[in-house]
C-alpha positions as CSV (number, residue, x, y, z in Angstrom):
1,X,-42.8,-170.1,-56.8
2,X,-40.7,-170.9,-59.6
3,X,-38.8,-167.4,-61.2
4,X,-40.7,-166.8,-64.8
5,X,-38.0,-164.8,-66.3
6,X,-35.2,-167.1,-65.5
7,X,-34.6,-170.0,-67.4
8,X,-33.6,-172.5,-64.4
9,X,-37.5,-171.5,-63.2
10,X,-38.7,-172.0,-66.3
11,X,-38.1,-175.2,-66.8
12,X,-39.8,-175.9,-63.0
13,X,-43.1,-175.4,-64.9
14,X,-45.1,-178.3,-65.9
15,X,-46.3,-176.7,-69.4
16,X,-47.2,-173.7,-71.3
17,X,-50.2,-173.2,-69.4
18,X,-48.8,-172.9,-65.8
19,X,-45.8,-170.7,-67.3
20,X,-48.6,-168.4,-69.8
21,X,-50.6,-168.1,-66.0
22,X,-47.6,-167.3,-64.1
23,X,-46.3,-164.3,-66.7
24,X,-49.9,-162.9,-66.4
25,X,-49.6,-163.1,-62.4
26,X,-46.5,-160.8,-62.6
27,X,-47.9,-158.2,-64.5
28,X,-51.0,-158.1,-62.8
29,X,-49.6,-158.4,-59.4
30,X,-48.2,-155.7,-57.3
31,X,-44.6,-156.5,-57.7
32,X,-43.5,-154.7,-60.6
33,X,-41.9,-156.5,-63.7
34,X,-39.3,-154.0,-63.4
35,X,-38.4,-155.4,-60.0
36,X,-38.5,-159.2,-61.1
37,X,-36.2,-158.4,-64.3
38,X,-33.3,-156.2,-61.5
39,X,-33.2,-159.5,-59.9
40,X,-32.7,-161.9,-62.5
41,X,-30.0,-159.2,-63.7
42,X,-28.3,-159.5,-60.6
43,X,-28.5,-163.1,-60.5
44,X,-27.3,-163.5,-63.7
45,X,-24.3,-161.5,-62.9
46,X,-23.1,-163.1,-59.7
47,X,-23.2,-166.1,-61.9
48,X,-21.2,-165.1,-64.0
49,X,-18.7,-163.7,-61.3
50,X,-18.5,-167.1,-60.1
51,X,-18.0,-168.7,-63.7
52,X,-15.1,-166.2,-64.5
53,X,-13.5,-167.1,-61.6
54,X,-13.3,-170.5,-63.0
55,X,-12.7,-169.8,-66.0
56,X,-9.5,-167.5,-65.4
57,X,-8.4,-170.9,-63.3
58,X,-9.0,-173.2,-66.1
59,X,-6.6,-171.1,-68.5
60,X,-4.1,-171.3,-65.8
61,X,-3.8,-175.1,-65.3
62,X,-3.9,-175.6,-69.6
63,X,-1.1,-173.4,-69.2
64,X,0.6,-175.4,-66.8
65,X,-0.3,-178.3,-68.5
66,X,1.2,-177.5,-71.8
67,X,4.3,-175.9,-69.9
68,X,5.1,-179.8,-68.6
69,X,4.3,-181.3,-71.9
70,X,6.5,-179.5,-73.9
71,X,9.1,-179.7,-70.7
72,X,8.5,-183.7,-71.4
73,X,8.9,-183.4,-74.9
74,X,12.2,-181.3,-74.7
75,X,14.0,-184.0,-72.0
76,X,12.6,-186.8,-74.2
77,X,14.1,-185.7,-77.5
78,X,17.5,-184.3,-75.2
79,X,17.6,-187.6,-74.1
80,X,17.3,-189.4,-77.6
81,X,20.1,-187.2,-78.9
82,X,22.8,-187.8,-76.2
């Protein structure tokens, strides 16, 4: 069954209809919405873990990046001068 209080399982439903009869599943069921929310809360924060990680490596390498560009720009204009 697709997650009703995450997007990603959202979007699994065919319409309004099947979502509106999921949502009143969950609060008439026996698992607690309190239960389903914890989850998607810890779900949502091992993704974001993960996209952090990225992140702090992404800022790393434009560092790099600009480090050999402005290297390149230096030894180009050195060069021009001598």
């Amino acid at each position: 069954t697709a997650q009703p209080t995450f997007f990603g399982g959202i979007c699994k439903f065919p319409d309004a209809d099947a979502y509106n009869e999921c949502l009143n599943d969950l609060v008439n069921g026996d698992e607690t919405v309190t239960d389903t929310y914890v989850r998607q809360v810890y779900e949502i924060a091992k993704i974001n873990n993960i996209k952090y990680k990225y992140v702090g490596r992404a800022v790393w390498l434009v560092v790099i990046a600009l480090f050999f560009q402005i290297t390149l720009i230096v030894f180009t204009f050195a060069q021009k001068l001598a």
